[in-house]
C-alpha positions in Angstrom: 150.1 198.5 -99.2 148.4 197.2 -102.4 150.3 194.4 -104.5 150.6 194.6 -108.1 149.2 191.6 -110.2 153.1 191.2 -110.8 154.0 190.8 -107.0 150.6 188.8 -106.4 151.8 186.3 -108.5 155.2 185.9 -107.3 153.9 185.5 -103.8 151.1 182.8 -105.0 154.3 180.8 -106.6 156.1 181.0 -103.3 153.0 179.9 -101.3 152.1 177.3 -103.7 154.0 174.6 -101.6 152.9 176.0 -98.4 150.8 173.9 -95.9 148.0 176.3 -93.7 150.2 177.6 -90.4 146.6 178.8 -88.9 143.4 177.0 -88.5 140.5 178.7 -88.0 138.1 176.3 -86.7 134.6 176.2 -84.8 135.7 178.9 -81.6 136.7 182.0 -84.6 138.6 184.4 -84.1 139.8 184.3 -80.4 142.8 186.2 -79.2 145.0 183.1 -78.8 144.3 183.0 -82.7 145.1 186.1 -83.2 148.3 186.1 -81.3 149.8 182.9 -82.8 148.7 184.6 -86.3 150.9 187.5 -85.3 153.5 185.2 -84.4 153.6 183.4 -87.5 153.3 187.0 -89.4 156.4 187.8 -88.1 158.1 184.5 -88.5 157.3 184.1 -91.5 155.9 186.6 -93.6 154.0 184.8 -96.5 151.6 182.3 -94.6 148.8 180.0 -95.1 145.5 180.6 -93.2 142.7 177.7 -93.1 139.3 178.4 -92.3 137.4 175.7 -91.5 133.5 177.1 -91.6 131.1 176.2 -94.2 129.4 179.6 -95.5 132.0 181.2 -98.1 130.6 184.4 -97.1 131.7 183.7 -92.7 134.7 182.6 -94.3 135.3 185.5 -96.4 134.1 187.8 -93.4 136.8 185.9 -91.3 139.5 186.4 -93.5 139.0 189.9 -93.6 139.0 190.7 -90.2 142.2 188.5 -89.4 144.1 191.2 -92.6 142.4 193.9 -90.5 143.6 193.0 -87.1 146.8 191.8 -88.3 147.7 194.6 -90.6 148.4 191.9 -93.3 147.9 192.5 -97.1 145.6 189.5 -98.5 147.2 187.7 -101.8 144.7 184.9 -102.5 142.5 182.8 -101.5 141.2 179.6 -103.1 138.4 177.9 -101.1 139.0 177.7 -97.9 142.4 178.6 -98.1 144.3 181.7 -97.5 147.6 183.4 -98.3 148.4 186.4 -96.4 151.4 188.2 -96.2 153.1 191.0 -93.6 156.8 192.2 -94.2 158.5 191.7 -91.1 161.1 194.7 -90.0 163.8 192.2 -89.6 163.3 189.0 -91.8 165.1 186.0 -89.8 166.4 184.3 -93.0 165.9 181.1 -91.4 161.8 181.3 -91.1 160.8 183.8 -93.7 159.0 182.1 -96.5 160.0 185.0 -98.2 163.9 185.1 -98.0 164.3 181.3 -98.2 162.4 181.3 -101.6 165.5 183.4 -103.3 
């Protein structure tokens, strides 16, 4: 699923007020991680991802592999932020960031 510069910007707007849902800190990308990222994915859709490491390019490399495993579509990052997003098969309307933006 590739976003169009239309949708990418939509999302960004909806994110904008977002605080990070996942830290990624000194362990990396354990499976706790992973599951709670999943978790959130399906909560909420459009998240916030925080990587904490110091080298753009282990960040970058982090980020990527958390889209990979998580079968999430990347929509920005800025530093050493993230906005990721995964359309859930049933949206609760009460959690997704997606639904409650509308």
């Amino acid at each position: 699923m590739s976003l169009s510069a239309e949708q990418r910007r939509e999302y960004r707007a909806i994110a904008h007020n977002l605080k990070p849902v996942i830290i990624v800190g000194d362990k990396g990308l354990s499976e706790g991680l992973q599951e709670e990222l999943d978790r959130a994915l399906n909560d909420h859709e459009l998240i916030k991802i925080k990587v904490a490491s110091q080298d753009r390019e282990a960040r970058q490399e982090a980020i990527e592999e958390l889209c990979k495993n998580s079968k999430a579509e990347l929509v920005q990052t800025i530093g050493k932020i993230a906005v990721i997003l995964r359309r859930a098969k049933k949206p609760n309307p009460k959690l997704s960031n997606l639904l409650r933006a509308k």
